[in-house]
C-alpha positions in Angstrom: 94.0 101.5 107.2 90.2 101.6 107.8 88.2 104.2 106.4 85.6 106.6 107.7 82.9 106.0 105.4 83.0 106.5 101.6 85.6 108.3 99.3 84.6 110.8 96.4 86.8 109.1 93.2 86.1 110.1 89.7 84.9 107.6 86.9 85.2 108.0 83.6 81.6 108.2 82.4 81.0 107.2 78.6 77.4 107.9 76.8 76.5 105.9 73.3 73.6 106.9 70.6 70.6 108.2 72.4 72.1 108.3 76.0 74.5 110.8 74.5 71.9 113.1 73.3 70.5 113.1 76.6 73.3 114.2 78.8 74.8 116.3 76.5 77.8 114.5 75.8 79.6 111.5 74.8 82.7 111.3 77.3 82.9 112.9 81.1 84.6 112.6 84.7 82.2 112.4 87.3 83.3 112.5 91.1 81.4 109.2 92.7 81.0 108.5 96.8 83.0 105.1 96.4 82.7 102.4 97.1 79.4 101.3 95.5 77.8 98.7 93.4 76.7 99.3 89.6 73.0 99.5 91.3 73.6 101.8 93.6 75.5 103.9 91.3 72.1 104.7 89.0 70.8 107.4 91.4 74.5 109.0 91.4 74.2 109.3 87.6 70.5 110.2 87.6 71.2 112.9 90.3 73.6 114.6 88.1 71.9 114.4 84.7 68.1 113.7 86.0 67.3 113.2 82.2 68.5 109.6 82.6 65.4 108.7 85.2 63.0 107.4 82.1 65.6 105.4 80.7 67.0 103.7 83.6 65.2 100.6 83.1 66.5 100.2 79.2 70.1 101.7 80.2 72.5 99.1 80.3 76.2 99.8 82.9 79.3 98.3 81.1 82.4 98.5 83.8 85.8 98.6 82.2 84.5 97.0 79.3 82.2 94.4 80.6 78.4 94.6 81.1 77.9 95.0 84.7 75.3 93.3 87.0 73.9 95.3 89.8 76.7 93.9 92.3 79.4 94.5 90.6 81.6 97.1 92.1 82.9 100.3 90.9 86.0 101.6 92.2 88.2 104.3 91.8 89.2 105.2 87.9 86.6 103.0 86.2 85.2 103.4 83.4 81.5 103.4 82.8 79.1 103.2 79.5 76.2 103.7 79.5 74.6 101.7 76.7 71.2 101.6 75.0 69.1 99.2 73.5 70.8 98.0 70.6 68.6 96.5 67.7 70.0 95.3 64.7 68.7 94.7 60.9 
């Protein structure tokens, strides 16, 4: 069956050290237009918690697990990280 245009889905949305601080919390369900890539799912995040803007270029996407690459696709019950800088000692 062929679809109109995109679906809203909901994604599990996971937020680590400083990421967490800045949206207020470490676990939510957002509702996403899907289908979409990991890159075009930055201004979806950023539109709900605008906080994220200064940190998109540092911010790393993990999808279900794996870090993502900006084509990677994000379907419907996914779960996405979003994961900082990590520096070790």
């Amino acid at each position: 069956m062929l679809s109109d245009g995109p679906t809203t889905s909901p994604l599990r949305l996971l937020a680590f050290a400083g990421v967490r601080d800045v949206i207020g919390h470490a676990e939510a369900t957002v509702e996403v237009a899907l289908p979409c890539t990991a890159d075009e799912l930055w201004p979806l995040l950023i539109a709900r918690y605008p906080a994220l803007s200064p940190y998109r270029a540092s911010v790393r996407l993990a999808i279900n697990g794996t870090y993502a690459v900006p084509t990677d696709r994000v379907a419907s019950g996914d779960e996405v990280a979003l994961i900082p800088p990590v520096s070790g000692g």
